[in-house]
C-alpha positions, -999 to 999 in steps of 0.1 A, spaced: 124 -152 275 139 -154 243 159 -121 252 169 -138 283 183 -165 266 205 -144 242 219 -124 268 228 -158 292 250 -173 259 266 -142 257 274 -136 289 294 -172 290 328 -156 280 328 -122 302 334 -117 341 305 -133 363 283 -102 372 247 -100 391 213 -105 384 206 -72 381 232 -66 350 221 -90 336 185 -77 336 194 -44 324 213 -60 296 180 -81 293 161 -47 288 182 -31 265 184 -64 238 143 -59 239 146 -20 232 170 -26 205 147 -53 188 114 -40 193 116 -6 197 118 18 234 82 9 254 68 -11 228 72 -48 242 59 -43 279 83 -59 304 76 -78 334 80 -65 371 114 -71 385 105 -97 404 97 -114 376 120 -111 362 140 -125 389 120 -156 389 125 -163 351 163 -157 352 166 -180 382 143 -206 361 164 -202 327 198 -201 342 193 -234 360 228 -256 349 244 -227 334 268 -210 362 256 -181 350 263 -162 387 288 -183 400 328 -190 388 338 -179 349 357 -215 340 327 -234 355 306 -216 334 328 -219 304 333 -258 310 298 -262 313 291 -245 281 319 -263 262 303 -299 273 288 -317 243 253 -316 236 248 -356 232 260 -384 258 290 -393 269 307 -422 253 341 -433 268 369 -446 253 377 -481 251 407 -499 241 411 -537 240 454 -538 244 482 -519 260 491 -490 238 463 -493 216 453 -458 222 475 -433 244 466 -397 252 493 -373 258 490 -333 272 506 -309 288 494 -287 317 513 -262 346 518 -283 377 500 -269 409 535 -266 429 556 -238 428 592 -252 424 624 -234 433 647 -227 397 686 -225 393 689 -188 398 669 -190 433 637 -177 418 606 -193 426 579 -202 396 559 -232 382 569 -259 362 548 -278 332 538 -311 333 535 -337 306 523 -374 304 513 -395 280 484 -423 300 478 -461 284 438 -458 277 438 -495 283 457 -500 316 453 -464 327 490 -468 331 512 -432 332 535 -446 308 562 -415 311 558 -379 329 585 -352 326 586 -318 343 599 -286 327 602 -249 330 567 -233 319 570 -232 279 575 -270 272 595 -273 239 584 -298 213 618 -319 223 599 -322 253 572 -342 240 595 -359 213 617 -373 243 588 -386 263 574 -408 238 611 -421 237 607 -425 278 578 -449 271 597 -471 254 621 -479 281 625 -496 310 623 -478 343 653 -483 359 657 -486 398 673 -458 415 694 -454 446 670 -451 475 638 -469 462 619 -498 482 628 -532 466 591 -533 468 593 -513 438 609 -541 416 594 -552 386 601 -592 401 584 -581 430 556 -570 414 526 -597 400 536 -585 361 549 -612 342 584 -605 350 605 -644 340 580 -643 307 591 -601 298 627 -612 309 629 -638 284 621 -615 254 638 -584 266 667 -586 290 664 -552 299 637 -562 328 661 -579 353 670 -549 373 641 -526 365 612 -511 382 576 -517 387 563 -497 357 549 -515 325 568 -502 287 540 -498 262 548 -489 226 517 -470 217 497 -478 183 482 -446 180 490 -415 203 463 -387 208 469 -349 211 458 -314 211 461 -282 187 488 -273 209 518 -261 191 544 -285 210 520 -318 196 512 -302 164 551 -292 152 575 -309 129 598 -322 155 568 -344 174 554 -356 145 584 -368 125 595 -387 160 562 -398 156 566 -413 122 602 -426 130 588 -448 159 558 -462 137 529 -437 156 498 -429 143 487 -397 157 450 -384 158 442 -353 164 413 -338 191 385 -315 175 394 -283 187 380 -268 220 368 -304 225 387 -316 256 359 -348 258 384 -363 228 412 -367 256 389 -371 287 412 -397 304 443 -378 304 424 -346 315 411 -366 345 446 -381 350 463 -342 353 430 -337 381 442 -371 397 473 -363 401 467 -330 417 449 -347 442 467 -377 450 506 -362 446 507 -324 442 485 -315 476 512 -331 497 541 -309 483 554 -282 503 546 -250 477 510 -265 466 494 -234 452 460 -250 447 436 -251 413 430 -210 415 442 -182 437 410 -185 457 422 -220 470 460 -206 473 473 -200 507 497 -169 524 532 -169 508 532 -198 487 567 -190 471 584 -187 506 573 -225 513 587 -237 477 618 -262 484 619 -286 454 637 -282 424 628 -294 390 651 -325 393 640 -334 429 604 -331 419 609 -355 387 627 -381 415 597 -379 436 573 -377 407 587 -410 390 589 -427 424 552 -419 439 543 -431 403 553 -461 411 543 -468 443 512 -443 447 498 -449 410 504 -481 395 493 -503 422 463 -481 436 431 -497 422 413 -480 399 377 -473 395 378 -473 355 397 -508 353 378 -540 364 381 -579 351 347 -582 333 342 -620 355 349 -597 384 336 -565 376 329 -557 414 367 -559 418 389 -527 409 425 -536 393 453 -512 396 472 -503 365 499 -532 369 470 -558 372 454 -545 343 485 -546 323 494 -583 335 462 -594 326 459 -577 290 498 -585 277 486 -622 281 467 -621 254 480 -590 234 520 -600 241 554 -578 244 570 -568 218 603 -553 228 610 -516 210 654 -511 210 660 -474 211 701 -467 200 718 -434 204 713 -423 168 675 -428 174 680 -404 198 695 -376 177 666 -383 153 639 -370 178 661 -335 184 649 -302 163 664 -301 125 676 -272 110 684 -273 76 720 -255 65 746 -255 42 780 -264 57 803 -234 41 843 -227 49 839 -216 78 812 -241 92 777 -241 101 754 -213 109 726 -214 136 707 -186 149 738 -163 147 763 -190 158 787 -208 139 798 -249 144 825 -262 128 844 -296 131 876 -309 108 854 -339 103 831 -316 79 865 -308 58 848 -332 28 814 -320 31 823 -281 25 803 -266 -3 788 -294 -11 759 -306 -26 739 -329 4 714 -349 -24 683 -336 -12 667 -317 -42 637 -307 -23 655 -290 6 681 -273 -22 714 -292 -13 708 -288 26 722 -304 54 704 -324 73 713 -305 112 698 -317 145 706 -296 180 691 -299 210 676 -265 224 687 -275 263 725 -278 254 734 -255 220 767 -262 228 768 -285 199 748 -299 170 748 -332 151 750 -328 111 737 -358 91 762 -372 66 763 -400 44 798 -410 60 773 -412 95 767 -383 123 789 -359 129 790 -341 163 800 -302 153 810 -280 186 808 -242 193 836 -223 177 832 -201 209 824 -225 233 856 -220 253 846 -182 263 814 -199 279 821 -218 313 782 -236 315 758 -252 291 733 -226 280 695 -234 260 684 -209 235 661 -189 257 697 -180 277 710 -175 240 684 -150 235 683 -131 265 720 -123 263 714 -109 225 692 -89 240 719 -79 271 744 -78 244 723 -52 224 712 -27 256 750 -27 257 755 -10 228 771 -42 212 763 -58 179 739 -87 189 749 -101 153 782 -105 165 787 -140 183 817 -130 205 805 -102 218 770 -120 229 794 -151 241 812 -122 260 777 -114 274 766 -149 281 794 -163 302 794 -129 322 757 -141 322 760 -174 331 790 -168 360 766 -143 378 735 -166 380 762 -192 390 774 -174 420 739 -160 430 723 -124 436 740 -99 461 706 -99 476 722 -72 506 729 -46 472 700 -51 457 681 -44 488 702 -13 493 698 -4 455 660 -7 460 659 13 492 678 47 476 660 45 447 625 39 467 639 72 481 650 94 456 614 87 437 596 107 469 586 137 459 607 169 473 597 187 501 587 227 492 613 255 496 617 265 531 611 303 542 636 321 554 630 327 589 657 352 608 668 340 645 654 359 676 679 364 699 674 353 737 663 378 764 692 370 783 720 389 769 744 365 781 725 333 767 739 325 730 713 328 706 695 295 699 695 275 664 661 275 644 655 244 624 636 256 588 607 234 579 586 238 548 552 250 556 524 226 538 504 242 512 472 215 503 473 242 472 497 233 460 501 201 469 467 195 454 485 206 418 515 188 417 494 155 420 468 167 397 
């Protein structure tokens, strides 16, 4: 039994196999222990019966991540969060979206999602969508989402208004004027924001934005996913009450994931944000939830709104004004010195006559070693912002006119590398601008799919393998002397031989 035991906790990380492996494996942890035939075993059917009795709760036969879940739970009781105000506590994560969504360039593939929820209100306070590989901007931005108003866009049910909602809209709008034409969604400035080990949470950009705004962050316990259980049940939520309607829903695994999933994608990325934002609205803040009730009407669910009415009463608003420069202080920083001929960035150079007085100059930070202070956003590198004491100072591309499209630093990086097959010096920022507009206008104008299925087709061909020499066979004239002899057609006669050899 012990044996048994061992074996089940080690079999929580492989593939799910049979009873039978796991019996063998069972046998073989004895032998090496005790010794071959000393320990006498237990008839298979046994054997059988114990397994069945010690695997009880354990998955041990059935799906992998179930199994792994289950081990991963803690050992004590659950405790759940509480939180006694709006923004008190809000969890934020990141997690691929269940939809396949249709990019730029045609091509079909999933997109991230990321969402920081209000522990107290359950409220989604901001949710953006992004390419798979969600950039620490990303999560920099959204807390700056959070801490402004929703606006109301073209198309949305005046239903959807915050004054048609039961919030406190004439008390909000006489402490921020920003809530006269804006929608249904509470603004929370969180107190204290919770995350993962996940690089995007744990890097410099997210946590300085954190400290700008006034954020505490604490960290989850690794592998501990109990830490953030609201905003894990949130992602599951959502999946089920938004992303099973969308045309291109994959499902949770490929064993729940229907015929030609790609072919049915339709949304883009921006489309899907509009209908995210608005189903937000109208399918999540004012659907009841099980987790919220008044405590002198606990048999009574409140949605998110309710919830957030009833708490701000007592906790209050306190409006958080976000200015353009606040904005440039959530963006990446690099730190560079600004020379003659500008600045340099991952082999390309900004310069501005505004930076004419700051040349070769000494910026007054002695622990960065007389560095500038440069912020760029990795979306748009067709500019950065250096910090001055004379204020911000917006630098262009010196070769931004060869380039006819914004461009992130993924695109920058695949045309070094296009730049570099080439035969060109991927050092040299021309050349690789040469590369990325000629990049940039071909994904513009789309692919010559009739080509490329022509290209695919003669090379599908020419990668058969040859048929064997043909032997010369001589012509037999006709019997009839006045017939003209007829033409023979070679063929190769098949040899399994050596057919068998070639494919040995």
């Amino acid at each position: 039994m012990a044996a048994i035991r061992e074996v089940l906790d080690r079999e929580t990380n492989v593939s799910t196999g049979t009873r039978s492996r796991l019996i063998r494996r069972v046998v073989k942890t004895v032998e090496a222990a005790h010794g071959e035939g000393v320990v006498p075993l237990p008839s298979t059917r046994t054997l059988y019966k114990l397994i069945d009795a010690l695997a009880t709760g354990r998955h041990a036969f059935g799906s992998a991540v179930t199994r792994r879940q289950t081990a991963n739970r803690p050992t004590g009781p659950f405790t759940p969060t509480f939180a006694d105000r709006p923004g008190e506590q809000v969890q934020i994560d990141s997690t691929p979206l269940d939809v396949m969504v249709v990019l730029d360039s045609g091509v079909t593939a999933r997109a991230d999602l990321t969402i920081a929820v209000d522990v107290a209100t359950r409220t989604i306070c901001a949710a953006t969508l992004r390419p798979v590989g969600t950039k620490a901007v990303d999560a920099s931005l959204l807390l700056a989402r959070m801490l402004v108003p929703e606006p109301m866009r073209p198309g949305w049910s005046a239903s959807l208004r915050m004054a048609a909602s039961r919030m406190p809209h004439r008390q909000m709008l006489g402490i921020d004027a920003r809530m006269e034409q804006v929608a249904a969604k509470p603004v929370i400035v969180p107190d204290t924001v919770v995350i993962d080990g996940g690089k995007v949470f744990i890097s410099d950009t997210f946590l300085r934005a954190c400290e700008r705004l006034g954020i505490s962050v604490q960290r989850a316990r690794p592998r501990t996913p109990t830490d953030k259980a609201i905003v894990e049940a949130t992602f599951s939520a959502i999946n089920t009450l938004f992303a099973q309607h969308l045309a291109g829903y994959t499902g949770r695994d490929v064993t729940r994931r229907g015929e030609r999933v790609e072919q049915a994608a339709v949304w883009t990325i921006p489309e899907l944000q509009d209908l995210l934002e608005e189903w937000l609205l109208a399918g999540w803040q004012m659907r009841p939830h099980d987790a919220l009730r008044d405590p002198f009407r606990p048999g009574k669910a409140m949605s998110p709104n309710d919830k957030y009415a009833s708490l701000v009463a007592a906790a209050r608003y306190l409006p958080l004004v976000l200015r353009g420069q606040d904005y440039l202080e959530l963006l990446p920083v690099a730190w560079r010195a600004i020379n003659d001929y500008g600045i340099r960035i991952g082999h390309r150079t900004y310069d501005a006559p505004e930076l004419g007085p700051w040349r070769r100059q000494h910026s007054g930070h002695t622990a960065k070693k007389g560095l500038w202070e440069v912020h760029y956003d990795p979306y748009d590198l067709a500019r950065v912002f250096v910090r001055t004491t004379g204020g911000w100072i917006t630098t262009p591309w010196v070769h931004l006119p060869l380039v006819n499209a914004p461009f992130a630093d993924f695109t920058w990086d695949h045309a070094r590398r296009l730049a570099a097959a080439a035969g060109l010096d991927d050092a040299n920022e021309a050349d690789v601008a040469r590369v990325l507009d000629a990049l940039l206008t071909r994904a513009e104008n789309g692919p010559d799919i009739r080509t490329a299925r022509v290209i695919g087709r003669t090379r599908t061909a020419a990668a058969l393998p040859a048929p064997a020499a043909a032997p010369e066979i001589e012509n037999t004239p006709d019997p009839e002397p006045d017939s003209a002899p007829s033409e023979v057609v070679p063929f190769g006669v098949f040899d399994a031989h050596a057919e068998a050899e070639r494919w040995l």
